[in-house]
C-alpha positions as CSV (number, residue, x, y, z in Angstrom):
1,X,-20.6,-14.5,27.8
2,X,-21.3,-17.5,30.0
3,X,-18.8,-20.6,31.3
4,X,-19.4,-24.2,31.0
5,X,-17.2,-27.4,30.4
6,X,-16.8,-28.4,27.6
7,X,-15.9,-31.7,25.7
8,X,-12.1,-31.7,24.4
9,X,-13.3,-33.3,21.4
10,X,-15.7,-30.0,20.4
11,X,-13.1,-27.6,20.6
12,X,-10.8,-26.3,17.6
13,X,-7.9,-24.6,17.7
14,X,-8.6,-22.3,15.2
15,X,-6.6,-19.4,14.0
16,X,-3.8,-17.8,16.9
17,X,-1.3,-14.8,16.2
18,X,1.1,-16.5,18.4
19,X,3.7,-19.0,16.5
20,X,5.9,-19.0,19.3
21,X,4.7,-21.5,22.1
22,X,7.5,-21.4,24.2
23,X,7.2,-22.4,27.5
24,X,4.9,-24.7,27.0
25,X,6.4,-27.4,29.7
26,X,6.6,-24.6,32.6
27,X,2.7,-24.3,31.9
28,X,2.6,-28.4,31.8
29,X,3.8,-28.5,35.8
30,X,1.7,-25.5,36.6
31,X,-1.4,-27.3,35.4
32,X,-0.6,-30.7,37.1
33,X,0.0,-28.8,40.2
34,X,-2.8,-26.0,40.2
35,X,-5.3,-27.2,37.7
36,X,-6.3,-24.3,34.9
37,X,-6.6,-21.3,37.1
38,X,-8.0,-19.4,34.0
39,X,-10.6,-20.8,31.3
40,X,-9.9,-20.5,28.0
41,X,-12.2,-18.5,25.4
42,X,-14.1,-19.7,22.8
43,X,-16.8,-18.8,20.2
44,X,-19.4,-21.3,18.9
45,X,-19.5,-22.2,15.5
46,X,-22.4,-24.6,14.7
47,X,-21.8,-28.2,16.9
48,X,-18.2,-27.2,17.5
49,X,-16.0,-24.3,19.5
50,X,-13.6,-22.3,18.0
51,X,-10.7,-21.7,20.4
52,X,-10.3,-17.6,20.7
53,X,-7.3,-17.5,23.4
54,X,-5.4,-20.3,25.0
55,X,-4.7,-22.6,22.4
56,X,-1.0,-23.3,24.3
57,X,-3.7,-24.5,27.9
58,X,-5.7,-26.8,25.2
59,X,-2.7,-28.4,23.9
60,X,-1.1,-29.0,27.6
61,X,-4.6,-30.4,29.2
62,X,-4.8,-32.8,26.3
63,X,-1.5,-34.3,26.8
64,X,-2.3,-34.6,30.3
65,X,-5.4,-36.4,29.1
66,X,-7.9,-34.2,30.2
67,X,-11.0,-35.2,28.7
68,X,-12.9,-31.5,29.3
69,X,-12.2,-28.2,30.1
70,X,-14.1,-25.1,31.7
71,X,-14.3,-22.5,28.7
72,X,-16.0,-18.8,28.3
73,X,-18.0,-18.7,25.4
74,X,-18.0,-15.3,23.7
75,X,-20.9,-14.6,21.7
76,X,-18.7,-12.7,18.3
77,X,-17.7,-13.6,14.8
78,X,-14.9,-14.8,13.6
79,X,-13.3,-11.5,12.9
80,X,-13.7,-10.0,15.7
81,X,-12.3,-12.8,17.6
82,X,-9.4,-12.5,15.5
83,X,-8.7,-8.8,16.8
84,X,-9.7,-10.2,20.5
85,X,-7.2,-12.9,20.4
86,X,-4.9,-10.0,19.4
87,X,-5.4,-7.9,22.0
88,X,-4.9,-10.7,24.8
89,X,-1.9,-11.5,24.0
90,X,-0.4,-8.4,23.4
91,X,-2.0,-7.5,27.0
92,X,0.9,-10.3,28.0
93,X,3.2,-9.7,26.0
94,X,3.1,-12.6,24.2
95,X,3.6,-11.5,20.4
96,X,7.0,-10.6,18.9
97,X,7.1,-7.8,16.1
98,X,7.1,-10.3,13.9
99,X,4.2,-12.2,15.1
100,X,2.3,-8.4,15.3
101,X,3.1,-7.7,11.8
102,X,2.2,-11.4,10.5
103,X,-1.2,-10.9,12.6
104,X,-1.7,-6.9,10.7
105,X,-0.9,-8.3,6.9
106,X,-3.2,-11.4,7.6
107,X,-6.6,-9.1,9.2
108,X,-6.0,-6.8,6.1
109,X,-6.0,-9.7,3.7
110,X,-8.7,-11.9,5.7
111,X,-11.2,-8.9,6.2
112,X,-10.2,-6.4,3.5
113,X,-8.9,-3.7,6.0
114,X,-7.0,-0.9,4.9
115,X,-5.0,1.1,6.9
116,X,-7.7,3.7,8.8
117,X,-9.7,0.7,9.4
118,X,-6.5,-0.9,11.3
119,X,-5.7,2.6,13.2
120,X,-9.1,3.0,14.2
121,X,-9.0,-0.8,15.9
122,X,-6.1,0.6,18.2
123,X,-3.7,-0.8,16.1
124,X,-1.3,1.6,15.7
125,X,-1.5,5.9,16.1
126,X,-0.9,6.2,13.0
127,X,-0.9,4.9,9.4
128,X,3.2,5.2,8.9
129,X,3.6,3.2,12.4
130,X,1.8,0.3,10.1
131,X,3.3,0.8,7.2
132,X,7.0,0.2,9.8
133,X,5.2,-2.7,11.2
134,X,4.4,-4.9,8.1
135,X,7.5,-3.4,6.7
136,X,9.3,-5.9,9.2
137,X,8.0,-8.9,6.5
138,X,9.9,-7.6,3.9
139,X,13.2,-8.4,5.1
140,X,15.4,-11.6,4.7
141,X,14.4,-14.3,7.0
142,X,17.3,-14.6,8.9
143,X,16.4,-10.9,10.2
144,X,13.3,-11.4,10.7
145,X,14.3,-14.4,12.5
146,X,17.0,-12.1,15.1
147,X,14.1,-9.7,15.6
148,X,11.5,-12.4,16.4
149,X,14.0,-13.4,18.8
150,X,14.2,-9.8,20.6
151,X,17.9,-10.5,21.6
152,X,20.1,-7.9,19.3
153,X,18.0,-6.9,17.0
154,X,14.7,-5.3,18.0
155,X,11.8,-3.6,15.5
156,X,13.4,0.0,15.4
157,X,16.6,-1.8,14.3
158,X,14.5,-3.7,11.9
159,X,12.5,-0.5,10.1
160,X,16.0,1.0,9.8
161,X,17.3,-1.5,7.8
162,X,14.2,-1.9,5.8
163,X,15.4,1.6,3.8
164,X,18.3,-0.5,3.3
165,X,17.9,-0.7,-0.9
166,X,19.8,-4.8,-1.1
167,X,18.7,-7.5,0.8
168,X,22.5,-8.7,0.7
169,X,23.3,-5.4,2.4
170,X,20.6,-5.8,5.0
171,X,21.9,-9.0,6.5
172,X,25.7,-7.9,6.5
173,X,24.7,-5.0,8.4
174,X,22.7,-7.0,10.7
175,X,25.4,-9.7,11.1
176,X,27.9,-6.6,12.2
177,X,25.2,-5.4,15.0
178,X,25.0,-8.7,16.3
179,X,28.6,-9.2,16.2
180,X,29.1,-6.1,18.5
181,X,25.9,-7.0,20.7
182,X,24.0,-4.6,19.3
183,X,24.1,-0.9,17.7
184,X,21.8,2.5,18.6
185,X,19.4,3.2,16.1
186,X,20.9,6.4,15.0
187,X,24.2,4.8,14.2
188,X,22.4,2.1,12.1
189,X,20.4,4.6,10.1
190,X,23.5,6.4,9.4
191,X,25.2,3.2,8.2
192,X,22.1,2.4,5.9
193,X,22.6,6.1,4.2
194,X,25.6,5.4,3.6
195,X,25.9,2.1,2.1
196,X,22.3,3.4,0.2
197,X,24.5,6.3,-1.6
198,X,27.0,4.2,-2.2
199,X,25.2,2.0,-3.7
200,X,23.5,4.3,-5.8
201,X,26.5,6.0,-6.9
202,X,28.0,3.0,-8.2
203,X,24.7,2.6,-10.4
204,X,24.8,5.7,-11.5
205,X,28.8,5.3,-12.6
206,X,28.3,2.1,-15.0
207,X,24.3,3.3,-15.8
208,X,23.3,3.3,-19.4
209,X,20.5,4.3,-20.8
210,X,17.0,3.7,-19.9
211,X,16.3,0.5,-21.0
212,X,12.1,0.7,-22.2
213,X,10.3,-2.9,-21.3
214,X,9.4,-5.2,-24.0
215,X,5.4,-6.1,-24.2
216,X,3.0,-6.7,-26.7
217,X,2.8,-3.3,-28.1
218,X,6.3,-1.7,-28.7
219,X,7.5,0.5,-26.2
220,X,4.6,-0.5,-23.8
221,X,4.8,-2.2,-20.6
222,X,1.3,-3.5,-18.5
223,X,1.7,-4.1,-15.1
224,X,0.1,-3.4,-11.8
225,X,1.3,-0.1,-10.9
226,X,2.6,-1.2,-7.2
227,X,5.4,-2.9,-8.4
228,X,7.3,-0.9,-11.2
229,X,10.8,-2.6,-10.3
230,X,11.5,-2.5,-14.4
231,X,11.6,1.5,-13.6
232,X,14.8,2.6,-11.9
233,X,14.4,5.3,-9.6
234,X,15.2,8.9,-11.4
235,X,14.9,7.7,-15.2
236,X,11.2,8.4,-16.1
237,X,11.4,12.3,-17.9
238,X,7.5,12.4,-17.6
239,X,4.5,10.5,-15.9
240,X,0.7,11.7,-17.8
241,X,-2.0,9.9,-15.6
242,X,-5.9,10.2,-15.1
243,X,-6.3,9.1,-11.6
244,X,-9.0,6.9,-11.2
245,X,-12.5,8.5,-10.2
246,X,-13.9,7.8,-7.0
247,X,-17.8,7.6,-7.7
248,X,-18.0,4.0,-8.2
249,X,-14.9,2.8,-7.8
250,X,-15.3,0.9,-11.2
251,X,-11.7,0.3,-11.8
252,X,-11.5,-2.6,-8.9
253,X,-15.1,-4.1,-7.7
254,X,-15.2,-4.7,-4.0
255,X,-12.6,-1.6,-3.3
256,X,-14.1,0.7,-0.5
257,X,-13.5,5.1,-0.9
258,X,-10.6,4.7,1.8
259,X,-8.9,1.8,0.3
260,X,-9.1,3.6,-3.1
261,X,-7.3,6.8,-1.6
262,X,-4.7,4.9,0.1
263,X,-3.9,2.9,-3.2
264,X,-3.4,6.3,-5.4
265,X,-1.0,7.2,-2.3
266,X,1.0,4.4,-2.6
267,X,1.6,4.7,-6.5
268,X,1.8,8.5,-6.5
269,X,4.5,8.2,-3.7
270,X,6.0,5.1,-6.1
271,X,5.9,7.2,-9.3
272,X,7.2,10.6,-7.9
273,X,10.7,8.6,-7.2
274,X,10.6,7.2,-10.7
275,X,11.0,10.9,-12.0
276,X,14.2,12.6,-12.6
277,X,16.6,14.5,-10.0
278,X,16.1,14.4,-6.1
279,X,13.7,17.1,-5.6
280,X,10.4,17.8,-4.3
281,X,7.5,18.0,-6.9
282,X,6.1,21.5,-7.4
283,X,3.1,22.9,-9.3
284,X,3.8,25.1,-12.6
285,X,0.9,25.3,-15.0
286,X,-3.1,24.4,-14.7
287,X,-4.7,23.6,-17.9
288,X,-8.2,23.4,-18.2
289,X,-9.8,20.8,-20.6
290,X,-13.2,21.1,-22.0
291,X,-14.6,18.2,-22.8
292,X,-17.3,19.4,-25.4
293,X,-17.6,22.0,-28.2
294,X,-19.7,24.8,-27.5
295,X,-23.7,24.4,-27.1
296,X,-22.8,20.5,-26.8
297,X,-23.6,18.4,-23.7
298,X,-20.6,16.7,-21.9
299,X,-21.6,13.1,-22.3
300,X,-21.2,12.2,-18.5
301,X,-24.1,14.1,-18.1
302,X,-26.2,13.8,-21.5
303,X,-28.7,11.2,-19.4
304,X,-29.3,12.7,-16.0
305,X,-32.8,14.7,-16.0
306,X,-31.8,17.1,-13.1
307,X,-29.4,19.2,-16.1
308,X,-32.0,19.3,-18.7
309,X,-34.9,22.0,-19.1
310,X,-38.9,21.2,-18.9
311,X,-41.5,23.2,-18.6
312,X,-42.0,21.9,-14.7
313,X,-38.7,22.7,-13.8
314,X,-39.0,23.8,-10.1
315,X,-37.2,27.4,-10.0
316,X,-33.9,26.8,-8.1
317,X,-33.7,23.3,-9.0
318,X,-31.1,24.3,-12.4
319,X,-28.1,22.1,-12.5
320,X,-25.1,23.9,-14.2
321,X,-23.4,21.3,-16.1
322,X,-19.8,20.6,-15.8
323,X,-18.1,19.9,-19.0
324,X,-14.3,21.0,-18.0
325,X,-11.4,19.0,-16.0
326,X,-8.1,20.0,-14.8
327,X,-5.1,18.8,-15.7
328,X,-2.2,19.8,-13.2
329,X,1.5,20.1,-14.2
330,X,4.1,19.2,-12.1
331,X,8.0,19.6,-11.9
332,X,10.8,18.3,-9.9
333,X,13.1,21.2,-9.2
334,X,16.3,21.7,-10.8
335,X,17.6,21.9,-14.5
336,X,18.1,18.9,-16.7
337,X,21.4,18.3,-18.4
338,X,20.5,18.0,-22.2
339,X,22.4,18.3,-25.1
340,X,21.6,21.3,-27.7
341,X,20.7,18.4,-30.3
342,X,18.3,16.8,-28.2
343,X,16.7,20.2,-27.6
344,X,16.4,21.5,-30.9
345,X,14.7,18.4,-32.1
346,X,12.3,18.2,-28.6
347,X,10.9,22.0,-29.0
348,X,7.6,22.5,-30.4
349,X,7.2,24.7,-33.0
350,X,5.1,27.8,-32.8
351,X,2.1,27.1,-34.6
352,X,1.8,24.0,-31.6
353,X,2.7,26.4,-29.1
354,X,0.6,29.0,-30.2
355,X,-2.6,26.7,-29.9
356,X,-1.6,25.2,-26.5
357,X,-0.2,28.1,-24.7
358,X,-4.0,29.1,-24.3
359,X,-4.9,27.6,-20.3
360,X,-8.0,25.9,-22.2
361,X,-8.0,23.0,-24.1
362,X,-11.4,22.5,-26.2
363,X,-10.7,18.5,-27.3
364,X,-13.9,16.4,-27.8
365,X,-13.9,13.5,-25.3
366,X,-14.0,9.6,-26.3
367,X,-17.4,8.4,-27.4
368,X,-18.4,5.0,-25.7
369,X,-16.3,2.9,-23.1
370,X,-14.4,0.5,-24.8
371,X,-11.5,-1.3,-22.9
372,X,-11.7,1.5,-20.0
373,X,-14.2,3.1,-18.0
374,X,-13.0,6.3,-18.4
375,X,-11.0,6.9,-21.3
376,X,-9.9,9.8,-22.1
377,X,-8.7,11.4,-26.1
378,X,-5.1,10.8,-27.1
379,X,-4.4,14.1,-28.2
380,X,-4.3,15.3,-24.8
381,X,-1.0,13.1,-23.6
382,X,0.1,14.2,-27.2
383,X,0.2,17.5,-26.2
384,X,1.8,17.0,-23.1
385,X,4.4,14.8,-23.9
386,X,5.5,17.1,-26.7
387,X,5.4,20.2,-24.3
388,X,7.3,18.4,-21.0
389,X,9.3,15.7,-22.2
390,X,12.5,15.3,-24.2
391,X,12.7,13.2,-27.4
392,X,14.4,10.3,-26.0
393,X,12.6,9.9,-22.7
394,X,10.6,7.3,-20.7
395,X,7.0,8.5,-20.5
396,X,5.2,6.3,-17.5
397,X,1.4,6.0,-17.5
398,X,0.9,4.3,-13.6
């Protein structure tokens, strides 16, 4: 850190969290009459400087023709100038909620944070605090406009109506708070429930059958798993998934273990709504597969030297190979309303229950890699879908 002058022409704006530069002119007549009482910071970047904080004191010293300006040059990269030119501003108070939650969404884009990465930086105490914060972007502009604004509307009013389902319904509700002059929080979250079950009891009176997405292959739909808006809450009767593995994170290059975890969050949390009846998931059955027949190899494991036997084989060193998986069943509590038709043709018969009522499934596993890096053998969703689904039902694979 040292302070020189430096030539206007050398110095960048660069990027700034702040989009609000209001009161610029008050700063204008404080300049003219006290000169800069505090240099601006800057980070060198080859034969030019990169404006860290006080991009509102560069723009008022050039209109007043200045032709240099005293600066302190901080010796960091660019991304963590980003998070200092954060944190000064927020030390004056200078961001709105909007401006925080613009500054959040573009660090984890520009720098591939996730979550942990941002709580850890002081962003927030927690992981749902961020996910409240960047929330705020979803809305309609005109909200996000009110909030920016901090006169009616202010960020707790704002993450209350983001559980609001219909963007229509957000900005009616927020034109009635700002008709009264404002609303408690408590009041507007009560308000949001109930227009929400309103709403979805209307659905529910005019809803007709699952409708299943058209794509290539008949009755299959590809899409990233985030955004599943095709899938109306309650109307899947069963999700079979593999979970992506972590060791090598081969399903997205460039993904780190954290970012990984936080993405199987988001769709599990995604996917448990899409399931049938309001209830809280619960575990009924394990069922262990075994992915080999006996005396064979699992082929994970057919190449490493540590799990085969030699003659030199230090004594201790044995590596007991693991051929089996787990497959966990889960319900939503509750009964469903079926009609004896339905279940008389959905019920397995006994011979099929007879084989799989046994808590271990010997199937051989799929040979090669072919379109997936971990594939696994269709008999095993076969089995499932016969034994927890209804004949009639939307089966999701997230």
């Amino acid at each position: 850190m040292h302070y020189r002058s430096i030539n206007l022409n050398q110095i960048h704006e660069g990027y700034h969290p702040r989009k609000d530069f209001t009161g610029k002119e008050k700063l204008k007549r404080s300049i003219e009459k006290y000169k800069l009482l505090e240099p601006i910071l800057v980070r060198k970047d080859r034969d030019k400087y990169i404006v860290i904080d006080g991009i509102m004191r560069l723009r008022v010293v050039k209109e007043l023709g200045w032709k240099e300006i005293t600066c302190n040059i901080l010796d960091v990269d660019e991304e963590k100038s980003y998070h200092i030119s954060y944190i000064k501003n927020t030390q004056r108070k200078n961001l709105s909620p909007i401006e925080e939650a613009l500054h959040l969404q573009t660090v984890k884009e520009k720098f591939g944070y996730n979550h942990e990465d941002l709580v850890k930086l002081g962003y927030a105490p927690h992981r749902s605090t961020l996910d409240d914060k960047i929330g705020l972007l979803t809305l309609p502009e005109t909200i996000q406009n009110s909030i920016a604004e901090g006169s009616v509307i202010g960020p707790s009013i704002g993450y209350a109506l983001c559980e609001l389902k219909d963007a229509d319904l957000q900005v009616k509700l927020a034109e009635e708070i700002i008709a009264r002059g404002g609303m408690s929080v408590r009041k507007v979250k009560d308000k949001v429930k109930s227009l929400n079950d309103s709403r979805k009891g209307h659905e529910e009176e005019k809803e007709s059958p699952p409708e299943i997405p058209i794509g290539e292959i008949p009755g299959v739909f590809i899409k990233d798993a985030y955004y599943m808006s095709e899938i109306k809450d309650e109307s899947v009767g069963l999700i079979v998934t593999s979970p992506p593995y972590g060791v090598g994170l081969e399903y997205e290059k460039g993904v780190n273990f954290e970012k990984h975890l936080e993405n199987l969050e988001r769709v599990f949390s995604k996917s448990v709504r899409e399931i049938l009846r309001k209830h809280n998931m619960r575990l009924i059955d394990t069922i262990i597969w075994k992915k080999c027949t006996k005396g064979k190899r699992d082929f994970n494991w057919s190449s490493n030297p540590q799990a085969n036997y030699h003659d030199k084989k230090r004594h201790t060193t044995y590596r007991i190979v693991n051929n089996t998986e787990y497959i966990h069943v889960y319900e939503k509590d509750g009964k469903r309303d079926v009609t004896p038709e339905i279940e008389d043709r959905s019920r397995v018969s006994k011979e099929e229950y007879d084989e799989w009522n046994d808590g271990v499934w010997e199937i051989h596993t799929v040979q090669g890699k072919k379109g997936h890096p971990a594939p696994f053998p269709e008999e095993i969703p076969r089995r499932l879908i016969k034994l927890y689904s209804y004949i009639g039902d939307i089966v999701l694979d997230p």
